[in-house]
N, C-alpha and C positions, 0 to 999 in steps of 0.2 A: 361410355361408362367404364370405369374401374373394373377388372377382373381380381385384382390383388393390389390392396391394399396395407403399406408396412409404413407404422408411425413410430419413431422414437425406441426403437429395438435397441437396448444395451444388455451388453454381455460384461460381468466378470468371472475371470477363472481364481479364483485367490485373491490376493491383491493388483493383478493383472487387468486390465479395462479393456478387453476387444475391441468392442462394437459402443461407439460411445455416442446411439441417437442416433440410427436409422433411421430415412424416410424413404420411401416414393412409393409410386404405382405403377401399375403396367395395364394398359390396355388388353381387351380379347384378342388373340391373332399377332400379338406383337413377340418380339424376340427382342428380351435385352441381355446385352452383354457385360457384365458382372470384370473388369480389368484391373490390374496392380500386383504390386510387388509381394513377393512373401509375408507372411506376417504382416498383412493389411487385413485381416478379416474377413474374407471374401468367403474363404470355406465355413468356418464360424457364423455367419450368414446365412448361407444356405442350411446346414444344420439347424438352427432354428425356424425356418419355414419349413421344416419338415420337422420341427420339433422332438428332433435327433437331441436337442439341447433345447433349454429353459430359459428364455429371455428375461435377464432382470426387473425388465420396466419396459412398455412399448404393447402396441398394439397390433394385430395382422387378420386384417380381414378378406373374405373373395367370396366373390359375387356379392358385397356387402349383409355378408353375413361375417358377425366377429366370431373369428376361432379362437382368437389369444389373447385375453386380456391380465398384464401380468399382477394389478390389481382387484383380481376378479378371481379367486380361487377355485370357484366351481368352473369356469375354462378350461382348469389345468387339470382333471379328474382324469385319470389315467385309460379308461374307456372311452370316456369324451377324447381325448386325445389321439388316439386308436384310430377314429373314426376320423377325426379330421385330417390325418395324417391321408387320407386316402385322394383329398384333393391336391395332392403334389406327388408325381412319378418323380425319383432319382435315378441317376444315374452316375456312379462314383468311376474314382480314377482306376483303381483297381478292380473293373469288372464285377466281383464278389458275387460269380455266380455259385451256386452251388455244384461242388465237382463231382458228385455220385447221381446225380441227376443227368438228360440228355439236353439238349438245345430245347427243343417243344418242352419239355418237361420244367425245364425254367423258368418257361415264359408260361407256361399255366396254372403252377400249383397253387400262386395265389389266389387264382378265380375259381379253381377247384376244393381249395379250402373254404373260400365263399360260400360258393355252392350247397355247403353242407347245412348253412344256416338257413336255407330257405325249405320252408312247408312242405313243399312238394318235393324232398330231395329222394328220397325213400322211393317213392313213386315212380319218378324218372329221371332216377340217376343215371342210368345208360344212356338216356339222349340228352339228359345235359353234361356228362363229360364229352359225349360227342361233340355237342357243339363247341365246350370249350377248346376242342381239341381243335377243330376247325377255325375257331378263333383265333388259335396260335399260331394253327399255318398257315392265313394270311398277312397273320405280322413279321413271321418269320419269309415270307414268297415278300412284303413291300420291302426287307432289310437286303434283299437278293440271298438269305440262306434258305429256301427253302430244299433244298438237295442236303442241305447241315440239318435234318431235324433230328436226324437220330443218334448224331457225332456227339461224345460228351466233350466238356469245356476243354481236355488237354489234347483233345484231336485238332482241335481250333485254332487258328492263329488269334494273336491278339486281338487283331481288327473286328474279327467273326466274333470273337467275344465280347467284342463292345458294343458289337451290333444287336446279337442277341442280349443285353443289359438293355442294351434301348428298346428293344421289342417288350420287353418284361416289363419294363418302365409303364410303354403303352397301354399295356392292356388290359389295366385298370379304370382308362380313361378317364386321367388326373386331367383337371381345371389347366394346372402349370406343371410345364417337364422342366425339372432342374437338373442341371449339367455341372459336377466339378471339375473341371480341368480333365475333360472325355478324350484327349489324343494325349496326354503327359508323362502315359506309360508304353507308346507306342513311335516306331520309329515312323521317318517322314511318309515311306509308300502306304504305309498302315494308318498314319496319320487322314490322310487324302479319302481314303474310303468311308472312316467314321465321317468324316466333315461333309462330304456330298450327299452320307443320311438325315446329318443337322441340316445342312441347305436345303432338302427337300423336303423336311418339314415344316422350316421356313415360307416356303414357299405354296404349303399346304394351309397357311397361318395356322399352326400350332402356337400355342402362348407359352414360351420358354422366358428360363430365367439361365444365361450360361455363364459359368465362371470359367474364363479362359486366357488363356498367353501368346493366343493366334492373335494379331493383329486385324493383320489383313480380314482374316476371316472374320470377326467382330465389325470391323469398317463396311464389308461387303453383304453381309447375311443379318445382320442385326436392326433393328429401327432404332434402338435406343442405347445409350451405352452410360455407367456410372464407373469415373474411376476412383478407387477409394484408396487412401492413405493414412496411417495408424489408427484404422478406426475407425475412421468420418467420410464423409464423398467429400470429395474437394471438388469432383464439376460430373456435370453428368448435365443430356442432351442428344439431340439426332445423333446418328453412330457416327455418320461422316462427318460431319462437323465438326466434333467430340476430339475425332483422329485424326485429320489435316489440319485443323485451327483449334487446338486447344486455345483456352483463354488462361487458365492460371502454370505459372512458374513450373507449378512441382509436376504438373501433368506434361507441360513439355520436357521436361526432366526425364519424366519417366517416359515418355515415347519416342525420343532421342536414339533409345536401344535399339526402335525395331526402325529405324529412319531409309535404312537399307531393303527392308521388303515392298515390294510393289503397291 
C-alpha cells in the first residue's frame, strides 16, 4: 500500500509553469530519488509536499488520507495545513539551523513547543522536557554527534550540521523525510558523511523522498528513482535500471554527465 500519494501537482510562479502534472507514489520503507538538471522542478516539488508552496491543481495524499486537494479549499486552511505539514521532515541544502540555539536544542525545540499543547504540560513539564531531551540525544548518538550536543552550529562543520538538520528532521517522526540536495553545500569528505546517515536510514527502511545530483548514490541507496525535465518526469522506475538503462533520449542525455562515476 501507498504511504504517499501525489497526483497531478502543477505549479505556477507568474506566468511561469514549474510543475506541469505530477504523479506517483511511494511505498512505506521505500527511498526515491527525486534526479535532473536545474530548473527542472525537483525543489518546487519538494516545497509543495511540505506545502512550503501552494499547488495549483493536483492532489497529495499519505496513508491515504487527502491532505491537499487544490480544489477543495477547506484543505488549504492554514491550521489544517500546520498540522499536515507535520507528516513530512525536511531537510534543506542549507542546514538552516538555528545559530543561537545548541545542537540538542535544535533538534528539540520543536517537540518542546509541542509539549506545551498537551493537558498535562503544567504538571510534568520537568519530565517531559526531560524526556525530550533524551529524545534528542539519541538522535543526535544514531547521527554519531552525540559529544556535539552542546557545540552551537558555527562550532560545527558542515557535515555535523547536516547531520544534526537530519536529527531535527527526525524527531517528529514524519511519515516521509525529504532531502533537497543535503551534500550540495558541502565539499566531497563532508559529502561521504551526510550520505552514509541517508544510507543508513535506508537501510533502516525510512520512507524518503531525495532530491539529489549524486548518482551513484541515487543508483545504490534508492529503490526508486523519477528523472524530471521542465516540469514533467520523462521516466522514472527501479533506481538501477532508471541509471544504467535509461529508455528515453533526454535521460541518457542527461546521465551522460555522471558516465564517469562508478
Amino acid at each position: 500500500m501507498a504511504i504517499l500519494e501525489v497526483d497531478g501537482i502543477k505549479k505556477d510562479f507568474g506566468p511561469t509553469t514549474v510543475l506541469k502534472g505530477i504523479s506517483f507514489s511511494l511505498e512505506e520503507g521505500q527511498a526515491l530519488a527525486i534526479i535532473g538538471s536545474s530548473g527542472s522542478g525537483k525543489t518546487t516539488l519538494l516545497r509543495c509536499l511540505n506545502f512550503l508552496e501552494t499547488p495549483d491543481s493536483g492532489t497529495i495524499r499519505v496513508k491515504d488520507e487527502l491532505l491537499f486537494d487544490a480544489a477543495d479549499p477547506t484543505t488549504q486552511k492554514e491550521r489544517e495545513i500546520r498540522r499536515k505539514r507535520l507528516h513530512f521532515g525536511m531537510v534543506f541544502q542549507s542546514f538552516n539551523l538555528f545559530p543561537q540555539y545548541t545542537a540538542l536544542e535544535n533538534v528539540t525545540l520543536a517537540l518542546k513547543l509541542s509539549a506545551r499543547e498537551r493537558p498535562d504540560y503544567k504538571t510534568r513539564r520537568r519530565e517531559l522536557l526531560t524526556e525530550i531531551d533524551g529524545q534528542g540525544m539519541a538522535l543526535l548518538e544514531m547521527m554519531g554527534l552525540k559529544e556535539r550536543a552542546e557545540h552551537y552550529p558555527h562550532q560545527l562543520s558542515g557535515g555535523q550540521q547536516q547531520r544534526v538538520a537530519i536529527a531535527r528532521a527526525l524527531a517528529l517522526r514524519p511519515d516521509v523525510l525529504c532531502f533537497d540536495e543535503p551534500t550540495s553545500a558541502l565539499d566531497p569528505e563532508l559529502t561521504g558523511e551526510v550520505l552514509r546517515v541517508i544510507r543508513g536510514l535506508a537501510e533502516k527502511k525510512t520512507t524518503m523522498v531525495i532530491v539529489t545530483h549524486e548518482m551513484a548514490f541515487a543508483r545504490d541507496v534508492a529503490d526508486q528513482v523519477i528523472f524530471m525535465d521542465g516540469g514533467v518526469i520523462v521516466e522514472q522506475g527501479p533506481a538501477r535500471e532508471v541509471i544504467e538503462h535509461p529508455t528515453q533520449e533526454r535521460t541518457r542525455q542527461f546521465l551522460s554527465r555522471y558516465a564517469e562515476q562508478p
